[in-house]
N, CA, C and O atoms as CSV, one atom per row, in Angstrom:
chain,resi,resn,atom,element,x,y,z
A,1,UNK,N,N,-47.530,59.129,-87.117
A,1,UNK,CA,C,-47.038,58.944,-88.472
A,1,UNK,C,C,-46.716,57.469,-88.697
A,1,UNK,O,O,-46.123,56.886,-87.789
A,2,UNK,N,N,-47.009,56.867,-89.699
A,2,UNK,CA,C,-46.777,55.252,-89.974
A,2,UNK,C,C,-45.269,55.240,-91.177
A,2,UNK,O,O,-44.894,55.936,-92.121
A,3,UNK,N,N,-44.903,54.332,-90.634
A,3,UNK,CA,C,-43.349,53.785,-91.281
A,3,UNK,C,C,-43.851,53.710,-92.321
A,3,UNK,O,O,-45.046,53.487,-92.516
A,4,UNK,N,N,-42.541,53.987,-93.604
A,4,UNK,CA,C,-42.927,53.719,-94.614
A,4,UNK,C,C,-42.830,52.025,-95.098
A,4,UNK,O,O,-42.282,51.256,-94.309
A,5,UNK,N,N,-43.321,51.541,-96.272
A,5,UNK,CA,C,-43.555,50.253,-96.017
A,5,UNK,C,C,-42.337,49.484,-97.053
A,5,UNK,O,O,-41.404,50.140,-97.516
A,6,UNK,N,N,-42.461,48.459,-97.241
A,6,UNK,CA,C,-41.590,47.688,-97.423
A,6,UNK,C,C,-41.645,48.159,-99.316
A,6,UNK,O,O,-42.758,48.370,-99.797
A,7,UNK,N,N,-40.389,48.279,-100.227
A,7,UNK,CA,C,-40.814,48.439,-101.880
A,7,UNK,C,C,-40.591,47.219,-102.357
A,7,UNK,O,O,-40.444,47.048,-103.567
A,8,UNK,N,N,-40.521,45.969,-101.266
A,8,UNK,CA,C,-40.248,44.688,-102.286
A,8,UNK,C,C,-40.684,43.600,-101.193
A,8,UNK,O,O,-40.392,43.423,-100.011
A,9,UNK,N,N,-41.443,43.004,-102.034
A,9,UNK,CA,C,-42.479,41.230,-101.394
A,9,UNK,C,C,-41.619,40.627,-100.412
A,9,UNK,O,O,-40.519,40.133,-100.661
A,10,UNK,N,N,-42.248,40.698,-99.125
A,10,UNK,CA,C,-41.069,40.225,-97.495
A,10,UNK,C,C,-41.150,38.832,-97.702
A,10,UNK,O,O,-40.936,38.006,-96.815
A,11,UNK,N,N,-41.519,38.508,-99.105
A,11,UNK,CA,C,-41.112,36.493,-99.152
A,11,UNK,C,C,-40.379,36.270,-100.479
A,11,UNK,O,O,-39.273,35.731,-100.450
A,12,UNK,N,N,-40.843,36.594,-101.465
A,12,UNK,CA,C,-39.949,36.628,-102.447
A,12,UNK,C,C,-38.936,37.402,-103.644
A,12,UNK,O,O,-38.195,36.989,-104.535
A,13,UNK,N,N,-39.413,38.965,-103.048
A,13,UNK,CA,C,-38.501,40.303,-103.625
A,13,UNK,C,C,-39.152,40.291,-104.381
A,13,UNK,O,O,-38.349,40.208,-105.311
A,14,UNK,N,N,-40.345,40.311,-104.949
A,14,UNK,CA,C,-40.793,40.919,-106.129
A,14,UNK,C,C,-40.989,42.594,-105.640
A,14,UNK,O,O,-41.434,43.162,-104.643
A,15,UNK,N,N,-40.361,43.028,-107.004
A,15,UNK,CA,C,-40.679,45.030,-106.583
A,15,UNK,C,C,-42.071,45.093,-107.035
A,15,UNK,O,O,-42.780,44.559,-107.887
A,16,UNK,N,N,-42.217,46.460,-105.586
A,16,UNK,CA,C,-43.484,46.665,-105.218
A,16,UNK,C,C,-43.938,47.575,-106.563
A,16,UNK,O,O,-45.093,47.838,-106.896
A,17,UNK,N,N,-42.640,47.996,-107.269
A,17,UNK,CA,C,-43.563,49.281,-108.845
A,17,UNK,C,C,-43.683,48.549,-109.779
A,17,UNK,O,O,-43.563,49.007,-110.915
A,18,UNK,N,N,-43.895,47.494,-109.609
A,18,UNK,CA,C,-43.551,46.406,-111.198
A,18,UNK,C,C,-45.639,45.660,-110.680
A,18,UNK,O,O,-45.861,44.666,-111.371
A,19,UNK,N,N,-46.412,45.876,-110.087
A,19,UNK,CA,C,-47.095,45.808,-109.595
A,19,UNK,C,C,-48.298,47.428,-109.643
A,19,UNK,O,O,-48.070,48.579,-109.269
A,20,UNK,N,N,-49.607,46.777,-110.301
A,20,UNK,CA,C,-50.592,48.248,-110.817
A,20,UNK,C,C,-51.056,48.486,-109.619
A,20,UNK,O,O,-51.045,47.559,-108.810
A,21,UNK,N,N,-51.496,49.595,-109.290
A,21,UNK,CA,C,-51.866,49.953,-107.830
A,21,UNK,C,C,-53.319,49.617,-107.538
A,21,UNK,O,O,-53.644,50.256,-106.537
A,22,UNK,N,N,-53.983,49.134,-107.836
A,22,UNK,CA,C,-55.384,48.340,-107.497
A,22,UNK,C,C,-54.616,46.881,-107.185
A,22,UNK,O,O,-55.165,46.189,-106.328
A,23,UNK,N,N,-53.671,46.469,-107.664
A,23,UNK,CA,C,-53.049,44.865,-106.772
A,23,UNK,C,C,-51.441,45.145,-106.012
A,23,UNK,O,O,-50.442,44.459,-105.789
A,24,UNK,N,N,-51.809,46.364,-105.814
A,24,UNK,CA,C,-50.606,46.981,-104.456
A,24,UNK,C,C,-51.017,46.566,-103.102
A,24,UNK,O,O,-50.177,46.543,-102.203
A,25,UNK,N,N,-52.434,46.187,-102.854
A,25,UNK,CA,C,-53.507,46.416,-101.865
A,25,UNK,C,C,-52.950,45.173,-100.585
A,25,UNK,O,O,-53.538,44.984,-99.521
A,26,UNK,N,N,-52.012,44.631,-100.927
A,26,UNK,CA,C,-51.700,43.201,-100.257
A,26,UNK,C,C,-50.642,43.134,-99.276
A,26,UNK,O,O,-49.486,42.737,-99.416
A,27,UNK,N,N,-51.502,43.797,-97.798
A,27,UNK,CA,C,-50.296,43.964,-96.483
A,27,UNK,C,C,-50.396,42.976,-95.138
A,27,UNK,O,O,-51.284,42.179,-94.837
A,28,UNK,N,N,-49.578,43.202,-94.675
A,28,UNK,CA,C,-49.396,42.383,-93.193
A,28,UNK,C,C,-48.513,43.376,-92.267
A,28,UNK,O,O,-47.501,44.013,-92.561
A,29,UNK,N,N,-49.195,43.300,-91.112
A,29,UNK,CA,C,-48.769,43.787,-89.986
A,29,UNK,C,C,-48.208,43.522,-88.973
A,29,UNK,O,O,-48.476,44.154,-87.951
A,30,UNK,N,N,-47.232,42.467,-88.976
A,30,UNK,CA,C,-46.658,41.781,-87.791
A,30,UNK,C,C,-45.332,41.618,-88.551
A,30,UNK,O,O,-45.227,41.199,-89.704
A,31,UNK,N,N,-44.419,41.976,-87.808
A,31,UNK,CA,C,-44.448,42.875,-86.270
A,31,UNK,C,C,-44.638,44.793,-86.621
A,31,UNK,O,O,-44.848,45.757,-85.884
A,32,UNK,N,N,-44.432,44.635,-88.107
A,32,UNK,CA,C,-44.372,46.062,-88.658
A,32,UNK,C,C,-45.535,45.908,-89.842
A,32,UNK,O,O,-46.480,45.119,-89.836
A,33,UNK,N,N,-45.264,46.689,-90.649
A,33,UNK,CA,C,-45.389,47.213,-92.028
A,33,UNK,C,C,-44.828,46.383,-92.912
A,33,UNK,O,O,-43.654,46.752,-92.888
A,34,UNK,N,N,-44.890,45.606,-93.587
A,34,UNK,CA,C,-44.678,44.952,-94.827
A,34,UNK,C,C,-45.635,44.503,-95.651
A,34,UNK,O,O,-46.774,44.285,-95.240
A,35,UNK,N,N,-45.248,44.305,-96.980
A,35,UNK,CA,C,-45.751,44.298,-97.996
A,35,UNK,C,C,-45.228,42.927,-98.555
A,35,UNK,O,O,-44.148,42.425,-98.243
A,36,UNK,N,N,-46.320,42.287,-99.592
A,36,UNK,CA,C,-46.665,41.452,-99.855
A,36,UNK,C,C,-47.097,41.081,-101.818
A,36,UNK,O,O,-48.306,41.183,-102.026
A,37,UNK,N,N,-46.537,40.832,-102.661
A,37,UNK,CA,C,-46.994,40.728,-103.429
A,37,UNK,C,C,-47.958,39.966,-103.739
A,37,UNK,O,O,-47.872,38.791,-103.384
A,38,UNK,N,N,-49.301,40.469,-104.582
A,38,UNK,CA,C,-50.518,39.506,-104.978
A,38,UNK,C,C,-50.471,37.948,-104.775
A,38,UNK,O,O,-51.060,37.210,-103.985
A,39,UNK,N,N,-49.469,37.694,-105.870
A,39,UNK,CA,C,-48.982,36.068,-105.548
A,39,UNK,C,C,-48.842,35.342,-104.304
A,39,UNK,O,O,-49.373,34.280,-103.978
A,40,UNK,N,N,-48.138,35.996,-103.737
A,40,UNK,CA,C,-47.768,35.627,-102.483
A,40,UNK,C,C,-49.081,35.598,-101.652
A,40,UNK,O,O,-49.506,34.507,-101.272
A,41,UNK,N,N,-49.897,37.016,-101.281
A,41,UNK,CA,C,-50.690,36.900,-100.752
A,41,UNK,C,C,-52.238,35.858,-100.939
A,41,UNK,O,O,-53.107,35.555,-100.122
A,42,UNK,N,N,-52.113,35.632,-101.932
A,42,UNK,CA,C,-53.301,34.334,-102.373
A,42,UNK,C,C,-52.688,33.014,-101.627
A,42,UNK,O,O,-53.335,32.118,-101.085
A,43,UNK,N,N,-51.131,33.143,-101.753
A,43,UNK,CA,C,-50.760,31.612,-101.836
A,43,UNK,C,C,-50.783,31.507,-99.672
A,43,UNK,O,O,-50.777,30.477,-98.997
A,44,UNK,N,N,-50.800,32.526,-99.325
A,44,UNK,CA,C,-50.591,32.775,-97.634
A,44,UNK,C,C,-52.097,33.240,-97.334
A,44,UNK,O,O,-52.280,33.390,-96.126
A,45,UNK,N,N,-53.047,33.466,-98.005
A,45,UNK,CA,C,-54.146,34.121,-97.239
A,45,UNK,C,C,-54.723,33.299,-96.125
A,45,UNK,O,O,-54.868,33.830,-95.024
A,46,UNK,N,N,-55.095,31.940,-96.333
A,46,UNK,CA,C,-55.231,31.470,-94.902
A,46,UNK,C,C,-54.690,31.632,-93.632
A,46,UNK,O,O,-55.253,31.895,-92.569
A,47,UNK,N,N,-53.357,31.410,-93.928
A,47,UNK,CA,C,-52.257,31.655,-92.565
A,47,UNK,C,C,-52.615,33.035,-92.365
A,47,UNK,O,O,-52.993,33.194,-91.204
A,48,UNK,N,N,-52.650,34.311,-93.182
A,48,UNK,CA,C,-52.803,35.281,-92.789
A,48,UNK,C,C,-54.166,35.964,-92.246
A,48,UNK,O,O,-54.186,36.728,-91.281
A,49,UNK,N,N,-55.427,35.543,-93.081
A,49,UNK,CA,C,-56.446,35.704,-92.562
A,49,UNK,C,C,-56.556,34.660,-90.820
A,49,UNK,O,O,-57.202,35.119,-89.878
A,50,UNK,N,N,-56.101,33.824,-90.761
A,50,UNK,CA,C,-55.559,32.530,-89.561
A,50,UNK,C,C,-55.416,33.095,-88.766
A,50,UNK,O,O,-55.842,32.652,-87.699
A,51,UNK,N,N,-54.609,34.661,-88.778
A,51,UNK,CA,C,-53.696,35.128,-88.247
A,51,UNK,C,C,-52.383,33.837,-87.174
A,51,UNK,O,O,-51.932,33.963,-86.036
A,52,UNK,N,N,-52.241,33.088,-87.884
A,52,UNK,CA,C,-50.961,32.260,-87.766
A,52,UNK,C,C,-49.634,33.137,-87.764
A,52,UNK,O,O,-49.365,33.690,-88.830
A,53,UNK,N,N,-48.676,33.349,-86.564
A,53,UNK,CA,C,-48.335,33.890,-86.753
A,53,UNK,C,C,-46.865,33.856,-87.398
A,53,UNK,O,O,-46.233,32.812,-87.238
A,54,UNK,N,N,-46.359,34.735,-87.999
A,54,UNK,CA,C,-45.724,34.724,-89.077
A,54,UNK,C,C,-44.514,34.454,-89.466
A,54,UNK,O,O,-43.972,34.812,-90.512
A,55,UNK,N,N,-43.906,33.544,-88.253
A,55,UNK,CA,C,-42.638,32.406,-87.997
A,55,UNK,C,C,-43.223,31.443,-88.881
A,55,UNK,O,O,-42.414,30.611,-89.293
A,56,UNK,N,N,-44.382,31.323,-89.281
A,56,UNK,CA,C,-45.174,29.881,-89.139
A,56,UNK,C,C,-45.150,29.850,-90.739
A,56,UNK,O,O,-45.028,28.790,-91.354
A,57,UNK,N,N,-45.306,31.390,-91.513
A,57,UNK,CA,C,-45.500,31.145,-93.091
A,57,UNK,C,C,-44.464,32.212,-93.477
A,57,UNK,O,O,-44.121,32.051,-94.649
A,58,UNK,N,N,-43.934,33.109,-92.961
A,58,UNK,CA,C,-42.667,34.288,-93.753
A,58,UNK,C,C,-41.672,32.938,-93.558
A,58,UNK,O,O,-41.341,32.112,-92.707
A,59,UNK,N,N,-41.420,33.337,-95.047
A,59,UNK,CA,C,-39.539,32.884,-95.184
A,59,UNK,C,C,-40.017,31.251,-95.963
A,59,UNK,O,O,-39.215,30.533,-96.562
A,60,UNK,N,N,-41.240,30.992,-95.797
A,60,UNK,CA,C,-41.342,29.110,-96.499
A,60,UNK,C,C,-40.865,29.495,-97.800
A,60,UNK,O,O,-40.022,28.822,-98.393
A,61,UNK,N,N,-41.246,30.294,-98.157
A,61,UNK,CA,C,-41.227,30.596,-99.732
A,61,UNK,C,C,-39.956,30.854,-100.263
A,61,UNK,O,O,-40.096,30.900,-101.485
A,62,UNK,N,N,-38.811,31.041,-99.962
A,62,UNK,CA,C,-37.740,31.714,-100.050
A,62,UNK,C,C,-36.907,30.805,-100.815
A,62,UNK,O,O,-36.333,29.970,-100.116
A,63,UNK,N,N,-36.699,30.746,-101.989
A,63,UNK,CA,C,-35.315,30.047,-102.640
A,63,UNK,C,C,-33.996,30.646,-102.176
A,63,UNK,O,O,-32.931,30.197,-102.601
């Protein structure tokens, strides 16, 4: 059974229902299950496609 996943962006809290489910599609797997809003994930896809791992880009974003 898989954890359920995160309902708000693990960099900048955007909620995950304020978001249409064709651009829900935007996850990361280290060390768990979290979720990622669109934004976010465009602005990280290198590091993440990089697989850089994620000391390196979670949390830059964070006011």
């Amino acid at each position: 059974m898989t954890p359920a996943c995160s309902t708000t962006c693990s960099l900048c809290g955007r909620a995950r229902a304020d978001d249409p489910p064709a651009d829900a599609l935007a996850w990361a797997r280290e060390p768990g299950p979290r979720w990622l809003c669109p934004a976010c994930a465009r602005r990280h896809v290198r590091d993440i496609e990089g697989k850089l791992p994620p000391e390196y880009w979670l949390g830059q974003d964070r006011s």
